[in-house]
C-alpha positions, -999 to 999 in steps of 0.1 A, spaced: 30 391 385 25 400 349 56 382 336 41 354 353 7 358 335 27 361 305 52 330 308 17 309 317 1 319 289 30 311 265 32 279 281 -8 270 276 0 284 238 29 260 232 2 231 247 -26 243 225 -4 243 193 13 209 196 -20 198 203 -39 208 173 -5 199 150 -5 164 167 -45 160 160 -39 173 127 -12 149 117 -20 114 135 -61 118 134 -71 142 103 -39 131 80 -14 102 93 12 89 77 4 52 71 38 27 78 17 -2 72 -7 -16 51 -41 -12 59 -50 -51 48 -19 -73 53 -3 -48 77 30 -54 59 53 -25 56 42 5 31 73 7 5 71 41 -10 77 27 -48 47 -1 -44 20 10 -25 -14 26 -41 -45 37 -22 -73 14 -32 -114 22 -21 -131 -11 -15 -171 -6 -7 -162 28 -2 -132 32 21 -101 46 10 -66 23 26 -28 29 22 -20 -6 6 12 -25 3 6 -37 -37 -19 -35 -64 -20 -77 -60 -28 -72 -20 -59 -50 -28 -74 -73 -51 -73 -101 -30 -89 -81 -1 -120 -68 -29 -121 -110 -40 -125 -121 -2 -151 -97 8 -171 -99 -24 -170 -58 -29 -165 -38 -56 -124 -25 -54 -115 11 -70 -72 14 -73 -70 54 -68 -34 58 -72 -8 38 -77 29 41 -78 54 40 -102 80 12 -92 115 25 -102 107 66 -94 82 58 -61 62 89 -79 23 89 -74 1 84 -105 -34 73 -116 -38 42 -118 -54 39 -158 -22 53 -175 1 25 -155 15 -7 -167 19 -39 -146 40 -68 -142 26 -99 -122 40 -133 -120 76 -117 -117 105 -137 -99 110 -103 -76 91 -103 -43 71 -73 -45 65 -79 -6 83 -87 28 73 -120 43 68 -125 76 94 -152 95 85 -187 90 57 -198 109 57 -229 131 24 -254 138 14 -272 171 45 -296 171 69 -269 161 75 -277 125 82 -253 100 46 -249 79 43 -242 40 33 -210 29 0 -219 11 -13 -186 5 -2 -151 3 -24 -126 -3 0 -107 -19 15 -133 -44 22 -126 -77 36 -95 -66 23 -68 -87 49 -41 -96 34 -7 -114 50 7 -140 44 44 -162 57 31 -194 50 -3 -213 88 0 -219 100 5 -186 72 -28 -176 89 -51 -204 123 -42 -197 119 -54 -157 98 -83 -175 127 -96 -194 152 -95 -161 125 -112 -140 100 -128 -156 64 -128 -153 40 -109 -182 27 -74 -187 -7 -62 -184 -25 -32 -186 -46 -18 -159 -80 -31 -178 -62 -68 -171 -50 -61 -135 -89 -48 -127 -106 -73 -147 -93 -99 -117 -112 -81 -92 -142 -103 -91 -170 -78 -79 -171 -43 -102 
């Protein structure tokens, strides 16, 4: 009777513990996979965490995060931001940027279709220019020069978020 009492209560202890570990890690901390605005995949070298009106989202790009502030008309705040060729977290005001590239900083979706079944134009994507972050100037104009676009400074990037 007492190794019963005993294997039951390791049992309900077990339960208990991979309940609290499972709350802990998929309600009080998850792990984000997708953008919180596009819902395109989170690539560990391009996302940042951005704070528009207040809430904090996993983003996939810089670029994505400003066009989410621009279409709701609220103030955006880039927390971190990640450095493209290391995928190493870092504030945001020390980076450097490169928009306008030739690279596709973001997956696309497969091509969509209208009523008839004809292949439709992209005409927006929230996430074009792709925005790639950079820690150096150096290490922004070298990835310039092999794919085009210009560098700018965090002041730049921010200063196209409409609403600050």
């Amino acid at each position: 009777m007492n190794a019963r009492r005993i294997a039951l209560m390791a049992v309900v202890l077990v339960g208990v513990s991979a309940a609290v570990f499972g709350w802990f890690r998929f309600v009080v901390h998850p792990n984000p996979v997708a953008c919180g605005y596009c819902r395109r995949p989170l690539r560990a070298n391009l996302k940042a965490t951005a704070e528009i009106d207040g809430k904090r989202t996993e983003v996939c790009c810089p670029r994505c995060a400003i066009t989410e502030a621009n279409q709701r008309r609220k103030p955006l705040r880039l927390v971190t931001v990640h450095d493209y060729l290391t995928g190493k977290a870092m504030a945001p005001e020390g980076a450097w940027f490169v928009e306008g590239s030739h690279a596709m900083a973001c997956d696309h979706d497969a091509m969509h279709m209208d009523d008839m079944r004809r292949p439709e134009e992209l005409a927006f994507d929230r996430c074009s220019p792709g925005t790639f972050t950079f820690a150096s100037q150096q290490e922004a104009e070298a990835f310039m020069r092999e794919n085009g676009g210009a560098v700018v400074s965090f002041g730049q990037l921010m200063s196209e978020a409409q609403f600050q």
